[in-house]
C-alpha positions as CSV (number, residue, x, y, z in Angstrom):
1,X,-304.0,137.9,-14.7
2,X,-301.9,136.7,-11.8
3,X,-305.6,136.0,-10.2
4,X,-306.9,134.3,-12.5
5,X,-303.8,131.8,-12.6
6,X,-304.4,131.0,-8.8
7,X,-307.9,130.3,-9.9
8,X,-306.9,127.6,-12.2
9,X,-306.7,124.0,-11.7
10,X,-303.8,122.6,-10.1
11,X,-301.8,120.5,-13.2
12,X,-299.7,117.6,-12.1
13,X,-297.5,115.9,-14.4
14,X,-296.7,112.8,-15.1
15,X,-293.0,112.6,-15.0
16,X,-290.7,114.3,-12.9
17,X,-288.2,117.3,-13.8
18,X,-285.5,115.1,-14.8
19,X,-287.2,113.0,-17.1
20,X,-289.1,115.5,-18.9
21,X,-285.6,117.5,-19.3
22,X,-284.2,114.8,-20.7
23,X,-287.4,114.3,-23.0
24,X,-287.2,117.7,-24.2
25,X,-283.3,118.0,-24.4
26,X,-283.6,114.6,-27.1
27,X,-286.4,116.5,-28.8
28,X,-284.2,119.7,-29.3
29,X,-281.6,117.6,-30.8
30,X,-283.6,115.7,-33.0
31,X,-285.0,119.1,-34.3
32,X,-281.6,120.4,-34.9
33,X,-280.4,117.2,-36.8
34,X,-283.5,117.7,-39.4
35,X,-282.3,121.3,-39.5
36,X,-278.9,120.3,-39.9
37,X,-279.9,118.0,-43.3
38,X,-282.1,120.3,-44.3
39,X,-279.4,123.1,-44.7
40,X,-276.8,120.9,-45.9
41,X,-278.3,120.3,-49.3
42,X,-277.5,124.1,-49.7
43,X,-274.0,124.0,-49.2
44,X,-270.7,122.2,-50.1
45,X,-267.2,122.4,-49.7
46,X,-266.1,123.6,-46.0
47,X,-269.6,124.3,-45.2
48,X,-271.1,120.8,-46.2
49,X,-268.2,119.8,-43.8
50,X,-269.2,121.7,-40.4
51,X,-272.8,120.4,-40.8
52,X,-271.6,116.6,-41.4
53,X,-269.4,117.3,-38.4
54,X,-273.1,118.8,-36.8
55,X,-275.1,115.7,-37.7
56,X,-272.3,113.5,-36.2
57,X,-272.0,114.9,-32.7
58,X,-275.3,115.8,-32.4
59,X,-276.3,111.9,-33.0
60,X,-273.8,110.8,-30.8
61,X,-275.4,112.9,-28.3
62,X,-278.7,112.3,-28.9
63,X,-278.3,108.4,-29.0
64,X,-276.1,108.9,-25.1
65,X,-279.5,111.4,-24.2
66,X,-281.7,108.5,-25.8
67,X,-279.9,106.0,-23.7
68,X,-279.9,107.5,-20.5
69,X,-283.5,108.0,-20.4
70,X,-284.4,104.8,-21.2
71,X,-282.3,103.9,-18.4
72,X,-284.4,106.3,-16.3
73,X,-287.9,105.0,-17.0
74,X,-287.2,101.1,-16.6
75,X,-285.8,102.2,-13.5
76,X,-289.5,104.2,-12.6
């Protein structure tokens, strides 16, 4: 297996570490805020509560994450 991997062709990507981090950290977070709404038509009371108090940090840190990397590619 290992052999055949050094036999492969070379990939080189695109973007850099950073950027795709940050890419895939905004992706995760979008993810969990659809998963978030999804499961908060199921609940109510103290529950409905922790995942409005979810959706709201988790958008405030997606729109910071969202931000930053447009920061990041106008500056590339």
């Amino acid at each position: 297996m290992q052999q055949a991997m050094q036999r492969g062709a070379e990939v080189r990507f695109p973007i850099d570490d950073a950027t795709y981090n940050l890419i895939t950290t905004l992706s995760e977070k979008l993810q969990a805020l659809e998963t978030y709404r999804k499961y908060s038509t199921d609940v109510s009371g103290r529950e409905l509560e922790l995942y409005k108090e979810l959706i709201d940090e988790d958008t405030r840190h997606a729109e910071r994450i969202w931000e930053i990397l447009r920061e990041r590619i106008r500056a590339s």
